[in-house]
N, C-alpha and C positions, 0 to 999 in steps of 0.2 A: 504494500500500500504506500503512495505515495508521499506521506505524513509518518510513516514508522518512524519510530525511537527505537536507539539503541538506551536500555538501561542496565545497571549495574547490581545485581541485588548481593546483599552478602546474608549468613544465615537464611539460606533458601532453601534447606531442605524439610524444615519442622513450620509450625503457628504462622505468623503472619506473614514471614520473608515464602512459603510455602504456597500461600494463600494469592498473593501476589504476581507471582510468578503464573501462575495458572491463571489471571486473570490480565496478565498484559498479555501473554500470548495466545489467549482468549480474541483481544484485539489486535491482533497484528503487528506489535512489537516483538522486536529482537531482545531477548536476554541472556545477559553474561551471570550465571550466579556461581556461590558458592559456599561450602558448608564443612563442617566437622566430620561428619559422618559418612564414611563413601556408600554404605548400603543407600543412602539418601540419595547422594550423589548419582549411585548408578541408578536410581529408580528413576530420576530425571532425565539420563543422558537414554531412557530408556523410553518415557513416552512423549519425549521432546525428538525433533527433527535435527538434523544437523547447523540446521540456518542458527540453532542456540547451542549455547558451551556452559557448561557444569564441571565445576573442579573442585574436588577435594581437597583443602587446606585450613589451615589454624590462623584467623584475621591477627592474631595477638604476636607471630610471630613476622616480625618484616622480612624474613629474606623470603618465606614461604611465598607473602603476600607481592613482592615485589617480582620473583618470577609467573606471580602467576599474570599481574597487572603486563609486563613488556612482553607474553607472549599472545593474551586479549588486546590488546593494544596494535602489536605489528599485526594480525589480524583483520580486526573491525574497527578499530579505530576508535579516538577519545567517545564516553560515551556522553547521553544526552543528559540522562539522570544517573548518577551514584547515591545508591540506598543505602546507608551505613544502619544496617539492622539487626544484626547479629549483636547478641547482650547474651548476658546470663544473669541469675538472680540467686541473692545467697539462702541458704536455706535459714526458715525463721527462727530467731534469737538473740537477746542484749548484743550488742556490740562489743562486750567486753568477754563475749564467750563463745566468736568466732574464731576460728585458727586464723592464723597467717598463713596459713596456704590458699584455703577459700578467703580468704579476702582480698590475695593478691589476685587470684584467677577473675574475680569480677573486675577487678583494675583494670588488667592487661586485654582483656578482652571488652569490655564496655569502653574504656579508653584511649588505651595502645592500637586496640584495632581499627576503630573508628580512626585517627591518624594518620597511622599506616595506610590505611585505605587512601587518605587525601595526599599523603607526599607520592603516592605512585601513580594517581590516578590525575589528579588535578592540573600540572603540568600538562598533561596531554589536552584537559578542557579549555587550557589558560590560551595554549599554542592554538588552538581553534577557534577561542575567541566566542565560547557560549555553552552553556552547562550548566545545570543544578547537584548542586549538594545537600542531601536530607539527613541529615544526624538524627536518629531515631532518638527524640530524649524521654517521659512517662510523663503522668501528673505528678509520678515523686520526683521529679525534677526540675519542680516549682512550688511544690508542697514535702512532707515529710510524713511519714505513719516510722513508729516502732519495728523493730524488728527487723528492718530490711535497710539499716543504715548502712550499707557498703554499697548499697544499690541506688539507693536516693545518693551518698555520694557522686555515685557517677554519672546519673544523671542530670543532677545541678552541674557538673562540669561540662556535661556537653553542651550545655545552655551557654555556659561561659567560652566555648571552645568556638561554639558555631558563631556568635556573636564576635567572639575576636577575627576568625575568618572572614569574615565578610565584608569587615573592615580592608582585608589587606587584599580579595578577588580585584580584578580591573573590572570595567563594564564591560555587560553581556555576561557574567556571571554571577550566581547567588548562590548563597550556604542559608539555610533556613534547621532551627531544629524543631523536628515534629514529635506533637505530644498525641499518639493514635488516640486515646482512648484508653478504657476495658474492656479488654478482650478476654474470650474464652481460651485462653489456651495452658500447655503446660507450666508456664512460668507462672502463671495467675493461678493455677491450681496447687503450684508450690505453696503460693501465698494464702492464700483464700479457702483452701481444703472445697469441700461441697458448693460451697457457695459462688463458686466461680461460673456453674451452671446459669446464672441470671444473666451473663452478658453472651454478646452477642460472640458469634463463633468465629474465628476468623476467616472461612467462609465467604461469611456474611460482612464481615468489614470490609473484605478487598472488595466489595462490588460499591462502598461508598469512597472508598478511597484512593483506588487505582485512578477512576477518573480528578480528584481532586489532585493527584502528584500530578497528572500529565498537565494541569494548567498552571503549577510552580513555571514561574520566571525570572527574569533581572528585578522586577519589581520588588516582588517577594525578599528580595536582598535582607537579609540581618533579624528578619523575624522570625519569631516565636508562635510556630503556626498550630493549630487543632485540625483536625480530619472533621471538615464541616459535614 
């Protein structure tokens, strides 16, 4: 179609980066994603066509991330949209009675990956002269609940991340970070036990939200957006 996107998704094999994926190329968008999991991985490279690329890797670790970026890149070229979706959430408990090992893994990965993702991708946006950046951030990363303070952490950081980004983009490009909702999914069932059954599925969000990403632009620059 003559209006295709190339988009970026990372965390695309589970909940919303899942959800997503299945509904850009629903519409006739090209997707580059990727994920932890290659069972995931290969379930994708399996009901997707070759016109899309699925790669198994770790967003938290840069060298992973950066061969996988210059080989999508020499290929199809900078994309339209880069999803920075991929998070994890820590399982519920005081903050002072998390390990340092689960508190560093929400770091590197809600953070460091998010990152990683813009120092290998965004060059290629800059050199093109147009592109959006969506830093997936929650409501806990403009509010706070108990229990999931390494996650609201990182949240609240991506707010501050994508806002300093957007500062430093030229025009024709925007960094925006998005607060989806509640969603039904595993992360939210981590959190919520039962009750996570009230919201909507992710499913159901990408059919209000797929079209709300595609109309992100330069406008959109520096804001702090919700999935209308």
């Amino acid at each position: 179609m003559p209006d295709s996107k190339l988009i970026v998704v990372t965390g695309a094999t589970r909940g919303l980066g899942r959800a997503m994926v299945e509904r850009f190329v629903e519409l006739g968008h090209r997707v580059l994603g990727c994920g932890r999991g290659e069972a995931g991985i290969a379930a994708l490279r399996t009901r997707f066509n070759e016109k899309h690329d699925f790669a198994s890797l770790d967003v938290s670790r840069d060298d992973q991330v950066r061969a996988w970026a210059a080989r999508v890149l020499a290929k199809f070229g900078a994309p339209d949209l880069l999803l920075n979706n991929a998070a994890v959430v820590n399982r519920n408990r005081p903050l002072w009675q998390i390990p340092a090992d689960e508190f560093q893994k929400v770091i590197d990965i809600n953070i460091a990956g998010v990152t990683n993702c813009i120092r290998h991708f965004v060059p290629a946006m800059i050199e093109r002269g147009s592109g959006v950046v969506v830093n997936f951030s929650s409501g806990w990363g403009r509010s706070t609940s108990p229990e999931v303070a390494p996650y609201c952490a990182t949240k609240w950081a991506i707010e501050g991340l994508s806002q300093a980004l957007s500062q430093e983009l030229p025009d024709g490009l925007a960094a925006v970070a998005l607060n989806p909702g509640i969603i039904n999914t595993d992360m939210l069932q981590s959190c919520f036990g039962v009750g996570a059954a009230r919201y909507p599925s992710p499913e159901e969000w990408s059919r209000r939200s797929v079209p709300f990403l595609l109309k992100l632009g330069p406008r959109h620059n520096g804001q702090s957006v919700d999935v209308e």
